[in-house]
ZADO-1210 file (C-alpha; in nm, 4 decimals, padded with zeros to 6 digits):
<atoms>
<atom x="-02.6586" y="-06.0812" z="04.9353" code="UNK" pos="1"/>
<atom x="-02.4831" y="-06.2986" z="04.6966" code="UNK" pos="2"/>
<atom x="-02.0702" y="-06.2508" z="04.6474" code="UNK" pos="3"/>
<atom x="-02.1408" y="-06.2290" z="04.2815" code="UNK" pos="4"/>
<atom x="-02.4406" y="-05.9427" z="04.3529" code="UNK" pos="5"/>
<atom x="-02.1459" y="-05.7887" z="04.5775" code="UNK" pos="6"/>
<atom x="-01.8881" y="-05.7626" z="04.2758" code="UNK" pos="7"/>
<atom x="-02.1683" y="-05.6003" z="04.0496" code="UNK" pos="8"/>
<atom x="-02.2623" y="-05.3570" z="04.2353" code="UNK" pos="9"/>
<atom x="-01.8609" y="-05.2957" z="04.3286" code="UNK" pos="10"/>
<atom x="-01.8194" y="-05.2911" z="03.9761" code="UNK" pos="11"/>
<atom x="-02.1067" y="-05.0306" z="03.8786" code="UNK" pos="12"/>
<atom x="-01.9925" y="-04.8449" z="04.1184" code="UNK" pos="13"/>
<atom x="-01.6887" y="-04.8202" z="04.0500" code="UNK" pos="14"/>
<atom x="-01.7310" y="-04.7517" z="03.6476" code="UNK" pos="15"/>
<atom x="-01.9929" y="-04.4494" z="03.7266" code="UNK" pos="16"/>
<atom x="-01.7224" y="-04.3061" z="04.0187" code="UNK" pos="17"/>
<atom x="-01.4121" y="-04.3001" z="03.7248" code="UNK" pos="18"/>
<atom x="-01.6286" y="-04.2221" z="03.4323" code="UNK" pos="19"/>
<atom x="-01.7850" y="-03.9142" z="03.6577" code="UNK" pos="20"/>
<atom x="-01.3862" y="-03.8203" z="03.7245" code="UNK" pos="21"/>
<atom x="-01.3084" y="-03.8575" z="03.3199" code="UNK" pos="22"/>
<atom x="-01.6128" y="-03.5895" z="03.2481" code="UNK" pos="23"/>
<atom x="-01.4630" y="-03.3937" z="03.5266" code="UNK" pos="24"/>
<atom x="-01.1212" y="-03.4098" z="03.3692" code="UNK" pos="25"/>
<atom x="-01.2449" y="-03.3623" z="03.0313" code="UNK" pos="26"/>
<atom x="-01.4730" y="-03.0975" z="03.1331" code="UNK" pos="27"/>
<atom x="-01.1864" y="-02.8971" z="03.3284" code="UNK" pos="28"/>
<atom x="-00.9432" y="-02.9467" z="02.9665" code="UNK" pos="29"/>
<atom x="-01.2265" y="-02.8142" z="02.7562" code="UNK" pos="30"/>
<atom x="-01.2061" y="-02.5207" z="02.9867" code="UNK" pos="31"/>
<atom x="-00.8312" y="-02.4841" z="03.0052" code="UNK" pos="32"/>
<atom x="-00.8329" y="-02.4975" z="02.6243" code="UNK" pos="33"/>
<atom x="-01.0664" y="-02.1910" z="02.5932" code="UNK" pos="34"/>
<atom x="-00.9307" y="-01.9709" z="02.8107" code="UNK" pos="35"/>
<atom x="-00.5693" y="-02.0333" z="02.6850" code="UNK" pos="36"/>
<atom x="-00.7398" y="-01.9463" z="02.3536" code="UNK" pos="37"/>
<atom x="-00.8100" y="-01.5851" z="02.5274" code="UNK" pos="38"/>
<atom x="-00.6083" y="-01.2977" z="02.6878" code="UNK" pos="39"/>
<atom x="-00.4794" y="-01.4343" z="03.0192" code="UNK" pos="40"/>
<atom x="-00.4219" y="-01.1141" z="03.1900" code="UNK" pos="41"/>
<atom x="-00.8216" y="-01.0038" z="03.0973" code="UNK" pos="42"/>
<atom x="-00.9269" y="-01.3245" z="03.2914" code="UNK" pos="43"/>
<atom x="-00.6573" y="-01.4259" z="03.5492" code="UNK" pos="44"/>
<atom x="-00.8969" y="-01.3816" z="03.8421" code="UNK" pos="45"/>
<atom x="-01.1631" y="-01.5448" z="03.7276" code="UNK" pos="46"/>
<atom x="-00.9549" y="-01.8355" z="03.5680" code="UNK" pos="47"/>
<atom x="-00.7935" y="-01.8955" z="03.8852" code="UNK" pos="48"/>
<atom x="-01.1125" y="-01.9268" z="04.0828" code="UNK" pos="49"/>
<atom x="-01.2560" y="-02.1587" z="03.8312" code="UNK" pos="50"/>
<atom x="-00.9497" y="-02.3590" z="03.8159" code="UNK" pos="51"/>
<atom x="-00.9733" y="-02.3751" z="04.2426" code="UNK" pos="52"/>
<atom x="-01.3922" y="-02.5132" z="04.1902" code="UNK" pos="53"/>
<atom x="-01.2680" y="-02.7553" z="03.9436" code="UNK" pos="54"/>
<atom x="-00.9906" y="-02.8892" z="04.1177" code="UNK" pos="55"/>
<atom x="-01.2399" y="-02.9014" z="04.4324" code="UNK" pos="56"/>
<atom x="-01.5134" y="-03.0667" z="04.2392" code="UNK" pos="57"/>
<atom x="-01.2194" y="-03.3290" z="04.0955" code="UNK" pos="58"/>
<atom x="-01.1546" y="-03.3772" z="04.4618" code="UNK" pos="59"/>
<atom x="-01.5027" y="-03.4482" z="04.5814" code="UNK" pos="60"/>
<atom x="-01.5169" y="-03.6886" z="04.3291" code="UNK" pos="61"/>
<atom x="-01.2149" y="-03.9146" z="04.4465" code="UNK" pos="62"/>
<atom x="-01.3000" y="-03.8530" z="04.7779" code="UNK" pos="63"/>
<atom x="-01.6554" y="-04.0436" z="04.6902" code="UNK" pos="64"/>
<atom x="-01.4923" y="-04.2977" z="04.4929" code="UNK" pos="65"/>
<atom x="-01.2539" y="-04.3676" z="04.8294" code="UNK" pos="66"/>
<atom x="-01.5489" y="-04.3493" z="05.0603" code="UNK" pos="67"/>
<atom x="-01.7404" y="-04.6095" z="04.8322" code="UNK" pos="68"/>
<atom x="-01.4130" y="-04.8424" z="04.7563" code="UNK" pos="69"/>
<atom x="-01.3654" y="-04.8636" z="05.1119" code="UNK" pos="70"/>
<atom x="-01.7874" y="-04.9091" z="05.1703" code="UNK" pos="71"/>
<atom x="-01.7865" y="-05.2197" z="04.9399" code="UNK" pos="72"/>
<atom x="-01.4894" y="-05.3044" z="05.0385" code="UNK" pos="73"/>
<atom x="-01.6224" y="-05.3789" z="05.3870" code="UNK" pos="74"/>
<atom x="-01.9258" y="-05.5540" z="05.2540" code="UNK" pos="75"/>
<atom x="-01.7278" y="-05.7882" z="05.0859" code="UNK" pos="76"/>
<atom x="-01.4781" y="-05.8232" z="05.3750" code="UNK" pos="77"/>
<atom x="-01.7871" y="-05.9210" z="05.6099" code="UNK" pos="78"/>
<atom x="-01.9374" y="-06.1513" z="05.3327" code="UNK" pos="79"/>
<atom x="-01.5944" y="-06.3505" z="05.3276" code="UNK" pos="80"/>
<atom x="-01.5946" y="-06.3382" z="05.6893" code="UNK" pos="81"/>
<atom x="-01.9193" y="-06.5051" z="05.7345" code="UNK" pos="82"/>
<atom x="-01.8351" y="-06.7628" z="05.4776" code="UNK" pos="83"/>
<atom x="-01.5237" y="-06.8289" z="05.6660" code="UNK" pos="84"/>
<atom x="-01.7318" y="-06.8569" z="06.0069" code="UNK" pos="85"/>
<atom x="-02.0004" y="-07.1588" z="05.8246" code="UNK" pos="86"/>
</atoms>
């Protein structure tokens, strides 16, 4: 596979992983926004177990985007290593 093949696909990758974090984000201040719009004390259990899933979800999310920085990463690591070794 091709260095510049390498870099797209790091690339792609790395566009869907933040843009899938913004719509997390943005999905999580849409929330906030409506239920600051309601009674707190009517939802306060329910808002604080939807806030906890959110901030998990947010989580999952950078914790793909590490696991697939440091995935690439390697494959581009071992393509520069090989290069090196010719």
């Amino acid at each position: 596979m091709s260095q510049k093949t390498l870099n797209k696909i790091k690339n792609e990758i790395l566009e869907n992983s933040h843009k899938l974090k913004k719509d997390k984000i943005s999905e999580f201040n849409s929330y906030m926004k409506e239920v600051m719009s309601k009674n707190i004390t009517e939802n306060s259990c329910g808002i604080i177990d939807d806030i906890q899933t959110l901030n998990k979800s947010i989580e999952n999310v950078q914790q793909q985007l590490n696991i697939l920085t440091k995935k690439i990463d390697k494959l581009t690591n071992n393509k520069k290593n090989t290069e090196k070794n010719k």
